[in-house]
N, C-alpha and C positions, 0 to 999 in steps of 0.2 A: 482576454488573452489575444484575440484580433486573428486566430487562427481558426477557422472551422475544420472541427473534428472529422475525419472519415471513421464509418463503423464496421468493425468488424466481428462477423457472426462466429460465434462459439459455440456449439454443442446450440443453445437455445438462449444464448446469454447476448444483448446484443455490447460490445465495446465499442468505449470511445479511443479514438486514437490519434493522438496529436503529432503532424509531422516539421516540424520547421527547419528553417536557416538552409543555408544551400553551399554548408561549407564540404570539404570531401572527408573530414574524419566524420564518422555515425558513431553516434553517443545514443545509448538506449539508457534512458535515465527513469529511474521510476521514483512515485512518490513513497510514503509513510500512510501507516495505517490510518484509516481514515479521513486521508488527502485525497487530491485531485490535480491535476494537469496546470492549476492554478501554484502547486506550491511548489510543485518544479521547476515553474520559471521562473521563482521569487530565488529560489536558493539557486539553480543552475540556469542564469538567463541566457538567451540567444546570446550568440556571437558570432562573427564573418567566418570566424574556421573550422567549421563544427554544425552536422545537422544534428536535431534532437529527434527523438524520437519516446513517446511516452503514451503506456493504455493508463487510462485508468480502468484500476481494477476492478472484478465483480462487486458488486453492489455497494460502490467507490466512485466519488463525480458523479459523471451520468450514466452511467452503465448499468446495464440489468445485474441482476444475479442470477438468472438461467437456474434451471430446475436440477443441473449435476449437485451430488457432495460428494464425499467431503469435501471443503472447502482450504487449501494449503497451498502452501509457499510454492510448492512444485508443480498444484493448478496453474498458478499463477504466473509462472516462469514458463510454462507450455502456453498461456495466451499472447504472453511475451515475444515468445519466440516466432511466433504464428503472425505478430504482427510483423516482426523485422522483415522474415521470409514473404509478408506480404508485401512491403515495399523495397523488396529487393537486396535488402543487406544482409550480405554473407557472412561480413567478418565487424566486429563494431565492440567499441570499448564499454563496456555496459556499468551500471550504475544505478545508483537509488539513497533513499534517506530512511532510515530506519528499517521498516521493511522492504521497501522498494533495494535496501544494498542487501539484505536473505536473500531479493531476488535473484538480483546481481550473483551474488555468490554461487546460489542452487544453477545459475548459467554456465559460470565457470566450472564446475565442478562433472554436470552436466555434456556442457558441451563446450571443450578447451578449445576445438578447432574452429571454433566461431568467434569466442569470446579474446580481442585482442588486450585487452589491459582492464583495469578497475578503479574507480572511485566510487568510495562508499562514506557514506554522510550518517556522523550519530548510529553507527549502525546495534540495532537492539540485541540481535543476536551473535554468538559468536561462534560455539562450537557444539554447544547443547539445545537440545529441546525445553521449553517450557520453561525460560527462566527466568530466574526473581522479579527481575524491573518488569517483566510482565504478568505479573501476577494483579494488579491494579485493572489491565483491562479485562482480565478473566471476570473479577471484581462484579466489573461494573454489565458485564456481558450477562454474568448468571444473575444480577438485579432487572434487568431487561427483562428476562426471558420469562422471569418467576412472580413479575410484581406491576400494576398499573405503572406505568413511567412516571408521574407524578409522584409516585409513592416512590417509587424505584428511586427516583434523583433526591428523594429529600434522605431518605434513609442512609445514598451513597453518601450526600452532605455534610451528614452526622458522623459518619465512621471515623474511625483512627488513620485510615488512608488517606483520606479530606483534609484531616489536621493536619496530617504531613504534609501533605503537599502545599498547602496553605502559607507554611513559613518557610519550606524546601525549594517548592516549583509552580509557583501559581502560574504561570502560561500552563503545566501540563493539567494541572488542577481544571483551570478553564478549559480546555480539551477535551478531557475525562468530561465533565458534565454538560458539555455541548452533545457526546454524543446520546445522550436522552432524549435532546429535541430534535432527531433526525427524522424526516419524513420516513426512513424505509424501519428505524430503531431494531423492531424484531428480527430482521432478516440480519441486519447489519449487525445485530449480535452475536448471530450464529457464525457470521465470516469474524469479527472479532474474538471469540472465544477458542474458533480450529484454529484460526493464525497467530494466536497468542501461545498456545500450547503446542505449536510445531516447532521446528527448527529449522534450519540454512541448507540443512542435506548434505 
C-alpha cells in the first residue's frame, strides 16, 4: 500500500489506521468483513481531491482484537470514530464495502452532525439484523469454533452452502474457505459470527 499505518489504542486492542491523500474532502472508508486497508484502496483508490481514511478492524489486517466483547458493528463504528477525532476530522463523508457501509451507516445514524454524505459499496445489510446472505458466515464461524480447522474446512466444502456457491459465487466461495486458513481463525470467528448476526443500528 506504500502508506505506513499509525496505531491506535482501543480499550487493549491495538488498531491499524491508514491515512492518505491530501485532498480537503475526508472520506472515512472502511473495508468488508474480513478485509483490510489493502481492499479499500483496490475499490476506493487515492485521488487528488479526497483524503481517505481507514482502521482496520478488530481482529482484521493487522490489528489486535483486544480482550472487550461483544464484538459489533457499533464497536466498530466507536473505533471508527475515535480514529477520525484522532486525526482531526470533524465532518467527513463516510463509507465502506459490505460491512465497512453498516459501519458507515451505524455513523450516520449515530452521529448526523459529523457524517456529511454516504457511499456504501455491496452493502450486506440493510435494515435488519442477522440476515440471510449472512447466514454462510455464521456457517462457517460455528465450524471454526466447534471443529479442528482441517476438519472444519473439509466439512464446510462438503455442504449445500459450498455447492452453491460453487456455481453461484466462487470468488465468495473462495472467501468463505480462506477464512479457515487464517493465522488468528478462532478469534476471527468469534468477530465473524457477532458481526454476521448484528445489524446497521
Amino acid at each position: 500500500m506504500g502508506v505506513a499505518p499509525t496505531i491506535l489504542l482501543r480499550d487493549d486492542a491495538a488498531l491499524r489506521v491508514f491515512d492518505t491523500g491530501q485532498g480537503r474532502l475526508p472520506v472515512v472508508f472502511q473495508h468488508g468483513l474480513g478485509g483490510d486497508a489493502a481492499q479499500v484502496a483496490q475499490n476506493f483508490p487515492d485521488g487528488p481531491s479526497y483524503r481517505r481514511l481507514t482502521v482496520e478492524c478488530r481482529a482484521q489486517g493487522g490489528s489486535g482484537a483486544g480482550s472487550k466483547r461483544p464484538f459489533s458493528i457499533a464497536m466498530f463504528a466507536d473505533d471508527v470514530l475515535a480514529a477520525a477525532d484522532a486525526a482531526g476530522l470533524d465532518r467527513f463523508v463516510a463509507g465502506g464495502i459490505s460491512m465497512g457501509a453498516a459501519i458507515a451507516l451505524q455513523l450516520a445514524v449515530r452521529h448526523p452532525d459529523r457524517v456529511a454524505g454516504l457511499v456504501l459499496v455491496r452493502p450486506a445489510w440493510a435494515f435488519e439484523a442477522a440476515p440471510q446472505n449472512m447466514r454462510p458466515y455464521v456457517e462457517v464461524a460455528e465450524l471454526i469454533r466447534s471443529r479442528p480447522l482441517s476438519q472444519a474446512r473439509d466439512i464446510f466444502a462438503a455442504s449445500a452452502t459450498a455447492a452453491r456457491f460453487r456455481t453461484e459465487a466462487p470468488d465468495n466461495l473462495a472467501s468463505l474457505l480462506g477464512f479457515f486458513a487464517r493465522e488468528n481463525a478462532p478469534v476471527f470467528a468469534e468477530v465473524m459470527q457477532a458481526i454476521a448476526e448484528d445489524g446497521p443500528g
